[in-house]
Backbone as ProteinMPNN parsed JSONL, in Angstrom:
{"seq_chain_A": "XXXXXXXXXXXXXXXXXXXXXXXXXXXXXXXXXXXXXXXXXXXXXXXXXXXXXXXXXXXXXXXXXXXXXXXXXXXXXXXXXXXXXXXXXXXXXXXXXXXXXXXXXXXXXXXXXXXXXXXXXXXXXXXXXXXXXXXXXXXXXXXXXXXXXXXXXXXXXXXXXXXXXXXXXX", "coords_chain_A": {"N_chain_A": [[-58.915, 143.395, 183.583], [-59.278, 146.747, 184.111], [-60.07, 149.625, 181.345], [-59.068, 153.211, 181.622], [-60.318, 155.926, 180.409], [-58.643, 159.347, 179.558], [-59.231, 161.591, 178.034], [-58.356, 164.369, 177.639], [-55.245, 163.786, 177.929], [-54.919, 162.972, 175.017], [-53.999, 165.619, 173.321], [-51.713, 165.692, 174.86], [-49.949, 162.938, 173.638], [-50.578, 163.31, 170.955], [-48.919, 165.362, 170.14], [-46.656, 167.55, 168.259], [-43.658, 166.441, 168.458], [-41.101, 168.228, 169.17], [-37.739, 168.65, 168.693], [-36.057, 169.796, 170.057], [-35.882, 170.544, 173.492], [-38.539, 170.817, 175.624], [-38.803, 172.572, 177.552], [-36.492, 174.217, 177.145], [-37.158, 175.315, 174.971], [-39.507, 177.039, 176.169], [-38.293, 178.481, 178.067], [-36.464, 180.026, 176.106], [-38.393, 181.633, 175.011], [-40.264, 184.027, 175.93], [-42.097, 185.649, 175.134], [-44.431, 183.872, 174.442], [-45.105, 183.202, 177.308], [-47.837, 183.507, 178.233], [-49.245, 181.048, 176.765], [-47.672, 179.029, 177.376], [-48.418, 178.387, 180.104], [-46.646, 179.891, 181.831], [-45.778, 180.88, 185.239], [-43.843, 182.215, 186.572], [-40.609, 183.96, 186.544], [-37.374, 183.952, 187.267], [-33.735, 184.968, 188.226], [-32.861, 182.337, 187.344], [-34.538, 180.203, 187.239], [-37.95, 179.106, 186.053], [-40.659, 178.758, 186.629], [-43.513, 176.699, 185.728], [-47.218, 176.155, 185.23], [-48.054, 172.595, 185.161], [-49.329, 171.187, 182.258], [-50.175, 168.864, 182.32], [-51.63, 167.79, 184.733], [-50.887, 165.843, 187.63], [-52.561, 166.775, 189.779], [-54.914, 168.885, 189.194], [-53.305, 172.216, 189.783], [-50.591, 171.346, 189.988], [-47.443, 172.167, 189.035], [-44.224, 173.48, 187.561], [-40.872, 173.78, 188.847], [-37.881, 174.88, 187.056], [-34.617, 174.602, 185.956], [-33.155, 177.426, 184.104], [-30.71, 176.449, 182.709], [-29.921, 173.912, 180.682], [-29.387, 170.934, 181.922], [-29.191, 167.387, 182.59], [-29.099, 166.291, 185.372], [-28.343, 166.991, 188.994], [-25.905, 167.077, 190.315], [-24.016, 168.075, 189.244], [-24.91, 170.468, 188.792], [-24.891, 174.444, 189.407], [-24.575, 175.53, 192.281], [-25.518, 178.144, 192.859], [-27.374, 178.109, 191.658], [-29.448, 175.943, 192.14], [-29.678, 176.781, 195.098], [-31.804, 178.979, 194.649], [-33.49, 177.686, 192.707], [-33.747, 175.789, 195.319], [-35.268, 177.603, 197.197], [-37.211, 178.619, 196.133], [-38.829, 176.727, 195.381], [-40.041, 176.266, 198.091], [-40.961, 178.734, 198.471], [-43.239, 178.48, 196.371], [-44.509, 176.447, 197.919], [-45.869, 177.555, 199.569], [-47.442, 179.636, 197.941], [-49.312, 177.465, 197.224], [-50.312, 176.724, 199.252], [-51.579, 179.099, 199.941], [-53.169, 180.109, 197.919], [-54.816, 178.576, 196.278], [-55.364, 176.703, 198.487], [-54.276, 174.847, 199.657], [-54.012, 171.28, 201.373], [-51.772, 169.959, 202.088], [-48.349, 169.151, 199.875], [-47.096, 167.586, 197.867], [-43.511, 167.107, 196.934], [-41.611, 166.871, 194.611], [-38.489, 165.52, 192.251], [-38.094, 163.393, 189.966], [-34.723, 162.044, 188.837], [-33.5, 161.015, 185.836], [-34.58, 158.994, 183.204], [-35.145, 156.176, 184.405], [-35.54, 156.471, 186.607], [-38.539, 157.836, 186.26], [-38.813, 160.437, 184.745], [-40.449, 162.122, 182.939], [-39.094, 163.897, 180.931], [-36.732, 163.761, 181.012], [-33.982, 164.531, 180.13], [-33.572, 167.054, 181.368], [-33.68, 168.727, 184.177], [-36.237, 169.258, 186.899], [-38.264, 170.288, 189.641], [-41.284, 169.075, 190.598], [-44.138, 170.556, 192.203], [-46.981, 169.314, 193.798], [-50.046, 170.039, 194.836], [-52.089, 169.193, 197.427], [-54.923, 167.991, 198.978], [-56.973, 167.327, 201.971], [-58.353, 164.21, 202.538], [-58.361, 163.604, 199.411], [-57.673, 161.904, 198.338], [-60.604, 159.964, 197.463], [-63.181, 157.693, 197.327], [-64.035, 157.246, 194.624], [-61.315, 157.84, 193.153], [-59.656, 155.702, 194.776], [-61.135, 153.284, 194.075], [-62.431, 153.381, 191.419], [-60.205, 154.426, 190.082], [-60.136, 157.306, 189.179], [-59.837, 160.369, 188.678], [-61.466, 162.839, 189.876], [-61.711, 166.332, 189.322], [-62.451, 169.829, 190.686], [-62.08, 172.337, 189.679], [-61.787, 174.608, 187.619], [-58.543, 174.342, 184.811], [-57.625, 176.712, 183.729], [-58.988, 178.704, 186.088], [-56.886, 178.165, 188.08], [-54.739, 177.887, 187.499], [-54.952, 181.394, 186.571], [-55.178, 182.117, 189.598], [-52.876, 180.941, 190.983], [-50.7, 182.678, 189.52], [-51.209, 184.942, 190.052], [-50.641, 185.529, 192.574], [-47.697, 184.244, 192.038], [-46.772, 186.808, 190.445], [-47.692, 188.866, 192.764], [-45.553, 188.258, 194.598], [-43.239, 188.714, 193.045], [-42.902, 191.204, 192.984], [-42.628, 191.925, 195.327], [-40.35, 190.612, 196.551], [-37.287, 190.024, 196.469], [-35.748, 187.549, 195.146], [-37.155, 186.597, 193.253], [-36.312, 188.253, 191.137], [-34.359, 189.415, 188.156]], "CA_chain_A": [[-58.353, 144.733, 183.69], [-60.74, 147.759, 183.338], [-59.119, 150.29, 181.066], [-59.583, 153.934, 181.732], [-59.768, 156.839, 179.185], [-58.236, 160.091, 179.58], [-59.078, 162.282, 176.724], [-57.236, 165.552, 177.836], [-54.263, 163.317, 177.557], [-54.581, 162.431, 174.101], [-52.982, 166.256, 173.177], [-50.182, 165.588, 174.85], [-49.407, 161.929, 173.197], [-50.272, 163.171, 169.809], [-48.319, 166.651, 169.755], [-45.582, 167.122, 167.196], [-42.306, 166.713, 169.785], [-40.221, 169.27, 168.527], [-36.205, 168.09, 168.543], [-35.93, 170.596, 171.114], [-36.456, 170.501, 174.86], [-39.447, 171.874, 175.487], [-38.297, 173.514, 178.644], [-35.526, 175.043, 177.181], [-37.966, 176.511, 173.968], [-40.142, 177.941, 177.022], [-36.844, 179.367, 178.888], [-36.254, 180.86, 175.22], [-39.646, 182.203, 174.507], [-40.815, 184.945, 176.926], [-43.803, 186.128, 174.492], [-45.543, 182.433, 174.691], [-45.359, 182.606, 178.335], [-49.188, 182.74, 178.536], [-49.696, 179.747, 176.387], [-47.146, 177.921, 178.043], [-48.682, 178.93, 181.532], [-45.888, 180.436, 182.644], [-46.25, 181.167, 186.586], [-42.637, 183.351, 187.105], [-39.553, 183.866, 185.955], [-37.18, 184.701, 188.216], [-32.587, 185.046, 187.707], [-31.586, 181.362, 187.512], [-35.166, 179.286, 186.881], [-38.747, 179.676, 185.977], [-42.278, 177.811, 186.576], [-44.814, 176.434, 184.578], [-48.054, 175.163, 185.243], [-47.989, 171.516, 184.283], [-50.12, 170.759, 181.418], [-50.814, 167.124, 182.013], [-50.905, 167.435, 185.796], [-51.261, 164.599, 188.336], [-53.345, 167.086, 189.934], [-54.924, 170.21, 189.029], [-52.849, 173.57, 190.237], [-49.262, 171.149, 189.831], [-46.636, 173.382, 188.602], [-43.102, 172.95, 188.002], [-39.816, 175.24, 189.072], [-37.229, 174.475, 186.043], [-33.781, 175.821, 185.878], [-32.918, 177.932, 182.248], [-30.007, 175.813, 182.496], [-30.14, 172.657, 180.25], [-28.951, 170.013, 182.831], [-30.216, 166.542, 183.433], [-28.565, 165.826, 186.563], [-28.234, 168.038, 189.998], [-24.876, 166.798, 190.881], [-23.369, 169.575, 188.444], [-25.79, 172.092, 189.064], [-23.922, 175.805, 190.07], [-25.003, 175.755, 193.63], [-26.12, 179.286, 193.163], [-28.809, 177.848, 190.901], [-29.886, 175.014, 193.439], [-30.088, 177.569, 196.261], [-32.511, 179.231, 193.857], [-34.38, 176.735, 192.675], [-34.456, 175.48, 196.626], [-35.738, 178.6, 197.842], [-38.511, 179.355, 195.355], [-39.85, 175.419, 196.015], [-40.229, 176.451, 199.785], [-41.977, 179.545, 198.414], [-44.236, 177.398, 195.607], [-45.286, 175.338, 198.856], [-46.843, 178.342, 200.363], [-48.095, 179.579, 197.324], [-50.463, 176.325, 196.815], [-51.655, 176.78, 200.592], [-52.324, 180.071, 200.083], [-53.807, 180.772, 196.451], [-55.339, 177.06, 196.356], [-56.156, 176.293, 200.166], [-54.24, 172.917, 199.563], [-53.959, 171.099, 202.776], [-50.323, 169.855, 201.863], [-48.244, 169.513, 198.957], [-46.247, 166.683, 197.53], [-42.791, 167.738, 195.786], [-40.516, 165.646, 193.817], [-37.504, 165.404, 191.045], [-36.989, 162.306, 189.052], [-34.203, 162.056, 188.001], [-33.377, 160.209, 184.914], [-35.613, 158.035, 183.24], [-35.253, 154.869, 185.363], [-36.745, 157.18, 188.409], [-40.289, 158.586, 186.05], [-38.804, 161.429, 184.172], [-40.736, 162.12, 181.779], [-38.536, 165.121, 180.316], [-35.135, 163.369, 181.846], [-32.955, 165.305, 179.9], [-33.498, 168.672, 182.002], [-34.146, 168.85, 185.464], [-37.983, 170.094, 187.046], [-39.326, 169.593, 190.378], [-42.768, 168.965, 190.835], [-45.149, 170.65, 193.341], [-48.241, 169.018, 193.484], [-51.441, 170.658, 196.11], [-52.911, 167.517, 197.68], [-56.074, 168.328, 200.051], [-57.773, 166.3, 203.397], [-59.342, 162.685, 202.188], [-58.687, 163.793, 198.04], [-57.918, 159.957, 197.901], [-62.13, 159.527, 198.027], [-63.239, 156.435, 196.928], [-63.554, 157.627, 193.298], [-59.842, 157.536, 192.919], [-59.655, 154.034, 194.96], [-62.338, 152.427, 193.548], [-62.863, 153.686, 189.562], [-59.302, 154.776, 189.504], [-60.391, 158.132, 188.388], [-59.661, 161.9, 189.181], [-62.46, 164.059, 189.47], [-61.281, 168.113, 189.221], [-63.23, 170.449, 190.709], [-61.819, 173.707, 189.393], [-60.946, 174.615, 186.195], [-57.506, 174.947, 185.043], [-57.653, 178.185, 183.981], [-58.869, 179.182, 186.728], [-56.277, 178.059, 189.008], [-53.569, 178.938, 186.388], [-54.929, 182.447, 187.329], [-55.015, 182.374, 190.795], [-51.158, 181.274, 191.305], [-50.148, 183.864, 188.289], [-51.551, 186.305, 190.657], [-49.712, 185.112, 193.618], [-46.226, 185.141, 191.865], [-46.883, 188.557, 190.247], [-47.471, 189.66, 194.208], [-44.207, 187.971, 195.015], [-42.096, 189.746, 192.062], [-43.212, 192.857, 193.386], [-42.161, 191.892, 196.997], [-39.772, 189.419, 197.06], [-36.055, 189.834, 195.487], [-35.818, 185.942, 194.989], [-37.715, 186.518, 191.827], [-35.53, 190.022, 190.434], [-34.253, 188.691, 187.544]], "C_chain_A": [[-59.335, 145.726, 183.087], [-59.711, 148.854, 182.706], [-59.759, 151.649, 181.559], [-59.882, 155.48, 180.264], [-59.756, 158.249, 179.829], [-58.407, 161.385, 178.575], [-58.431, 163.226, 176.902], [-55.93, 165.098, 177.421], [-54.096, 163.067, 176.252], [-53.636, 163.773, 173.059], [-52.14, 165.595, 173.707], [-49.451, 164.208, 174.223], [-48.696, 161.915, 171.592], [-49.765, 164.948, 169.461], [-47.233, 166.253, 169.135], [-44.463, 167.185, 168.595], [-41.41, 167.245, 168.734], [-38.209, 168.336, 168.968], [-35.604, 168.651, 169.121], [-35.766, 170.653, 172.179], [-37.428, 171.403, 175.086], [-39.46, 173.05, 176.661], [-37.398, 174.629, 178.015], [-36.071, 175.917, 175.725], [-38.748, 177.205, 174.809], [-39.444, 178.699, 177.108], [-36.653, 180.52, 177.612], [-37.494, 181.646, 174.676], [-40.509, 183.137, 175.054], [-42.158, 185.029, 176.7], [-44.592, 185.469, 174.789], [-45.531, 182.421, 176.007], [-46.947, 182.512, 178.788], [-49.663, 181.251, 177.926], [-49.158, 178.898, 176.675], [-47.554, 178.17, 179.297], [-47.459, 179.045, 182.343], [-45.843, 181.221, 184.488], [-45.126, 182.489, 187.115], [-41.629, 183.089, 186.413], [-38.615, 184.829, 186.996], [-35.131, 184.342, 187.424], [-32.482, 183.546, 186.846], [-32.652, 180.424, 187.082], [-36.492, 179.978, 186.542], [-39.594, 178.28, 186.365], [-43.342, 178.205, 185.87], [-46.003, 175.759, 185.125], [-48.04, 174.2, 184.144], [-49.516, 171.615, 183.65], [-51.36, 169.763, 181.33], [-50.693, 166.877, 183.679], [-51.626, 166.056, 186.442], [-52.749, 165.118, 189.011], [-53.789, 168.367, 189.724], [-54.04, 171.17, 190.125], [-51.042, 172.827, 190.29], [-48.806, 172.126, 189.039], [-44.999, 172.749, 188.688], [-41.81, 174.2, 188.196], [-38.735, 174.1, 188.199], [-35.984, 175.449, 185.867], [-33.711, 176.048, 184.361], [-32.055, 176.767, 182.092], [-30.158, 174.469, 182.025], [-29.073, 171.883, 180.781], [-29.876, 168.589, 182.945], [-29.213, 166.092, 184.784], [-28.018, 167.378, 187.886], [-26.477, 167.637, 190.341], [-23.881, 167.533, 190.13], [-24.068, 170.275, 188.198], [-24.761, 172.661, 189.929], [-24.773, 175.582, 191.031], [-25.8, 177.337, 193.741], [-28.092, 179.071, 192.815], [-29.446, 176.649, 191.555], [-30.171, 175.443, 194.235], [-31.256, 178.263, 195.622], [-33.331, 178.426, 193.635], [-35.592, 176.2, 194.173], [-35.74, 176.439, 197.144], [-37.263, 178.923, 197.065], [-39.414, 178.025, 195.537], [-40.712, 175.579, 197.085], [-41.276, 177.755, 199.002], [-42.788, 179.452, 197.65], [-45.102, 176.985, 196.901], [-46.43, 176.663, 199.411], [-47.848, 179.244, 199.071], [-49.373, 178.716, 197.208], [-50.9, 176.765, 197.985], [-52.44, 177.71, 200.402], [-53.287, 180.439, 198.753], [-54.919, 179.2, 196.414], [-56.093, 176.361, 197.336], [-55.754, 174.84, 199.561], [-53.745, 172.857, 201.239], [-52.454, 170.588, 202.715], [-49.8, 169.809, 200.499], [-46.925, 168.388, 198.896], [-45.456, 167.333, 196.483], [-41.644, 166.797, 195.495], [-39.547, 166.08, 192.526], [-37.607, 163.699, 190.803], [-36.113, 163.099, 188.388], [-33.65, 160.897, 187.029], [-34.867, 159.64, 184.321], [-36.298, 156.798, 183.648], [-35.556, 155.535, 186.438], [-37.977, 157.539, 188.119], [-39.848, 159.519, 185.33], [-39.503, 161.031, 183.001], [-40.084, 162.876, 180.728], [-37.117, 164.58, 181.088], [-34.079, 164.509, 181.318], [-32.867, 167.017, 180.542], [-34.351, 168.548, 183.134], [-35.219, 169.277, 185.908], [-37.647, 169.234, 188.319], [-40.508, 169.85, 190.078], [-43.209, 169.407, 192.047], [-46.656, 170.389, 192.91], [-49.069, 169.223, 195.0], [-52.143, 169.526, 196.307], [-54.094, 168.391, 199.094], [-56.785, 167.078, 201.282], [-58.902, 165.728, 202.394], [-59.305, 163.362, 200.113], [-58.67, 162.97, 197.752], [-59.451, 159.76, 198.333], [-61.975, 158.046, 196.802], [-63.476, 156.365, 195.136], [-61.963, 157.143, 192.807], [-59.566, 155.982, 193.248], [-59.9, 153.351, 194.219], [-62.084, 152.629, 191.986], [-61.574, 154.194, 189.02], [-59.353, 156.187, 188.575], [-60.506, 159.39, 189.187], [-60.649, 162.659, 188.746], [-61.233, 165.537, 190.018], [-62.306, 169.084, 189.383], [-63.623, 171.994, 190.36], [-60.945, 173.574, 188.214], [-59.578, 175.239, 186.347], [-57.31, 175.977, 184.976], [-57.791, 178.813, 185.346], [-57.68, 178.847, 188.105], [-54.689, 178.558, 188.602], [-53.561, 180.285, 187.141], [-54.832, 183.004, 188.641], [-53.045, 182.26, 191.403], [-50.156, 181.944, 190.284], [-50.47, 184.72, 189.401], [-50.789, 185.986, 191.799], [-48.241, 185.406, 193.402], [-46.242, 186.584, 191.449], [-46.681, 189.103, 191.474], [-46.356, 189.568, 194.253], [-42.999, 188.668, 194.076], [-41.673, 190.434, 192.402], [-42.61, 192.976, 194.508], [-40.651, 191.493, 197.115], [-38.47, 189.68, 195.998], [-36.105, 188.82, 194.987], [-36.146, 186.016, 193.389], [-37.219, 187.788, 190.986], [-34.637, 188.895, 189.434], [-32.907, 189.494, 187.281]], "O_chain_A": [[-59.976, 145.66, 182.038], [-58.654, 149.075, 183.298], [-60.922, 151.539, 181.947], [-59.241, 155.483, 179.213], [-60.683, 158.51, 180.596], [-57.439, 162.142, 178.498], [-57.471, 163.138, 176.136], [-55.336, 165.81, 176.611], [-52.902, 162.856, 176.04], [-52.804, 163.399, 172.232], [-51.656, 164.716, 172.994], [-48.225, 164.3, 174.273], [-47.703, 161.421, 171.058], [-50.308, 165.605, 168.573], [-46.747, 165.124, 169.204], [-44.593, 167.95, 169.551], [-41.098, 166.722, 167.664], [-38.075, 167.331, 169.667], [-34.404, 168.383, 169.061], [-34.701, 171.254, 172.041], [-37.308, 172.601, 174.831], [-40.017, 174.147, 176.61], [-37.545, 175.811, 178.327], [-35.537, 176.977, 175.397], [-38.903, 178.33, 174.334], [-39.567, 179.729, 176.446], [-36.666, 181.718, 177.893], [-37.26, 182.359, 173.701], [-41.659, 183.077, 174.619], [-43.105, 184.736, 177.431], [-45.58, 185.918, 175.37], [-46.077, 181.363, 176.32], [-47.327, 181.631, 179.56], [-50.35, 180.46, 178.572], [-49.664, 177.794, 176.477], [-46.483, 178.17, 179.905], [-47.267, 178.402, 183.375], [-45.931, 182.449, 184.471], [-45.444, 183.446, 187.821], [-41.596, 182.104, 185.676], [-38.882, 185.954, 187.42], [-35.018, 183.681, 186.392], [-32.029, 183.605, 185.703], [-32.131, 179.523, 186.425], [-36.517, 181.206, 186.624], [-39.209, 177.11, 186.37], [-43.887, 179.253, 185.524], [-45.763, 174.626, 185.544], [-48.024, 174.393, 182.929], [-50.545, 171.965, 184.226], [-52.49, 169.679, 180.848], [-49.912, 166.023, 184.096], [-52.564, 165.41, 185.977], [-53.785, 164.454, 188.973], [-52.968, 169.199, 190.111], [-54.105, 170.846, 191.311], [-50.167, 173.635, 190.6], [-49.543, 172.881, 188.404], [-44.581, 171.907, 189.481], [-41.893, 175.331, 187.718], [-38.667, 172.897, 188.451], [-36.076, 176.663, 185.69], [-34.058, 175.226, 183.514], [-32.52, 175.919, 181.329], [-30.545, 173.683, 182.89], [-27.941, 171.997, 180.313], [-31.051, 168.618, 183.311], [-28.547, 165.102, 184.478], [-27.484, 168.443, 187.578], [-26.006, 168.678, 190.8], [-22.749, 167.501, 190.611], [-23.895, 170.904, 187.154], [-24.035, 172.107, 190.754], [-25.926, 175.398, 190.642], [-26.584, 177.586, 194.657], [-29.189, 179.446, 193.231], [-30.535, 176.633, 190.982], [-31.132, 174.852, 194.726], [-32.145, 178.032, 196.441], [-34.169, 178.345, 194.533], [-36.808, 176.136, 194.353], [-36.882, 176.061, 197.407], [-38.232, 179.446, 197.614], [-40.607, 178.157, 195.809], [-41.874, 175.173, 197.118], [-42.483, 177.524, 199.067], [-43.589, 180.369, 197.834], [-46.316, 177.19, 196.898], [-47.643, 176.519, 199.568], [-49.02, 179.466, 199.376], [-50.456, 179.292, 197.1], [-52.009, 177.293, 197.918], [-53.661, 177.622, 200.532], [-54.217, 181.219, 198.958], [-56.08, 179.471, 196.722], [-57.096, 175.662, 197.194], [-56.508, 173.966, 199.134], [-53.341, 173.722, 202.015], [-51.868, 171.053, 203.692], [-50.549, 170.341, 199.679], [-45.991, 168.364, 199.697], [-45.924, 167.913, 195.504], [-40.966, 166.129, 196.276], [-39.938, 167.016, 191.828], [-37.111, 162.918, 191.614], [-36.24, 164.136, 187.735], [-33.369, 159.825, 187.563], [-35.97, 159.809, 184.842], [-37.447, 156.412, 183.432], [-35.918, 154.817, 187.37], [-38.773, 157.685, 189.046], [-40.912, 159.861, 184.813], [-39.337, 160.051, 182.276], [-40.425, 162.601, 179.577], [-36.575, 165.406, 181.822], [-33.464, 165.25, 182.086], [-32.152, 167.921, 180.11], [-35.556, 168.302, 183.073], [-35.53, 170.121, 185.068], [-37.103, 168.131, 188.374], [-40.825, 170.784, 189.342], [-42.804, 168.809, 193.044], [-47.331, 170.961, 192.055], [-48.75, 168.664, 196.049], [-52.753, 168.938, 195.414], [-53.76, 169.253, 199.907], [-56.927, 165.902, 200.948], [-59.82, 166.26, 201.769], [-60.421, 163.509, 199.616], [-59.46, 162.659, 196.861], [-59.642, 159.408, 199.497], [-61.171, 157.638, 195.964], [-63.05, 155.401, 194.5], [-61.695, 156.133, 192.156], [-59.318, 155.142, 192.383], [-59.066, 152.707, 193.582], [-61.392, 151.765, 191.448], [-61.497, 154.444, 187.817], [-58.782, 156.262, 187.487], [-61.174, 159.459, 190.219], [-60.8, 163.098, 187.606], [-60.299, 165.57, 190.819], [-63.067, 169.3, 188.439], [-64.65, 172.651, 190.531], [-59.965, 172.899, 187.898], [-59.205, 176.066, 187.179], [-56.819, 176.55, 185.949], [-56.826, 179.427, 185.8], [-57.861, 179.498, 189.135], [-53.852, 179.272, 189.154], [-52.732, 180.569, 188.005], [-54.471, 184.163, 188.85], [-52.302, 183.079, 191.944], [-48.946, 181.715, 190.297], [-49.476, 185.414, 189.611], [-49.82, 186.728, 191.638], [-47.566, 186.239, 194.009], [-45.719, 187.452, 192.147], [-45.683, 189.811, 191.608], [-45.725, 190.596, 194.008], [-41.946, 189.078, 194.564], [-40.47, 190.697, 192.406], [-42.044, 194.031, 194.797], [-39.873, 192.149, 197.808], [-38.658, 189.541, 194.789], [-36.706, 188.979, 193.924], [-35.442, 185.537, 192.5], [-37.982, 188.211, 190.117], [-34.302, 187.778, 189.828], [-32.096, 189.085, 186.451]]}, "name": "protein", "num_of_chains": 1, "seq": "XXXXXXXXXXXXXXXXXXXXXXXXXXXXXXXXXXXXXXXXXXXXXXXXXXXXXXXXXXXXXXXXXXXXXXXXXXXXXXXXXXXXXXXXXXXXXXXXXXXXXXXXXXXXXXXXXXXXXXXXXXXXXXXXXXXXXXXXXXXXXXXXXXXXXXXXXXXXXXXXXXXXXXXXXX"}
């Protein structure tokens, strides 16, 4: 077995975990939304660029509401959620030039949650042949754009959409 190393990952293993949810200290924290890369905030949920993503420019749409399970989610806040996913997806094409875009919920921790106790999907920007033989082979993600900068590019995207788009009127 070849192991790999990750060092970016080793913040997130050895951060203090607060007794908190860390979603729901974001949701409460407006000011920190740059250091939590906050992407929007809109009535009913908000998005974050993930931290630790699978792939650079992932992001997640998170309701305020501390829920782990959709099956008692207010439907208002599910239609919400839905709707801003669908407009995430076009985000990544357009701010990113991803060629598609894989989106997912675990739920629980027997499905992958890593954060089970409060609901997130995942949109992750996948591009034509990004499985190269790197990934196959060496098991290893090259990134060709910094996060920051991609942070900034879909910050500037929702900002447009604020401005436009009720969906996000808070």
């Amino acid at each position: 077995m070849k192991d790999e190393f990750a060092p970016w990952r080793a913040e997130y293993f050895s951060r203090t975990k607060s007794c908190e949810c860390i979603f729901c200290d974001i949701a409460k924290n407006p000011q920190n939304d740059a250091e939590n890369f906050v992407l929007f905030r809109a009535k009913n949920c908000f998005g974050v660029m993930n931290r630790y993503p699978y792939t650079l420019g992932e992001f997640m749409v998170i309701p305020y509401k501390h829920i782990d399970n959709i099956e008692n989610l207010n439907l208002d806040i599910w239609l919400e959620i839905s709707t801003i996913v669908q407009k995430g997806v076009a985000v990544l094409k357009k701010s990113l030039n991803a060629s598609g875009v894989n989106i997912g919920m675990n739920l629980g921790a027997a499905a992958g949650a890593g954060i089970a106790e409060h609901i997130h999907y995942h949109l992750v920007p996948r591009w034509e042949r990004d499985t190269n033989f790197i990934t196959t082979i060496a098991y290893t993600r090259v990134h060709g754009v910094p996060f920051m900068q991609q942070y900034n590019s879909l910050k500037s995207e929702f900002q447009r959409l604020e401005r436009e788009d009720p969906i996000f009127s808070k």
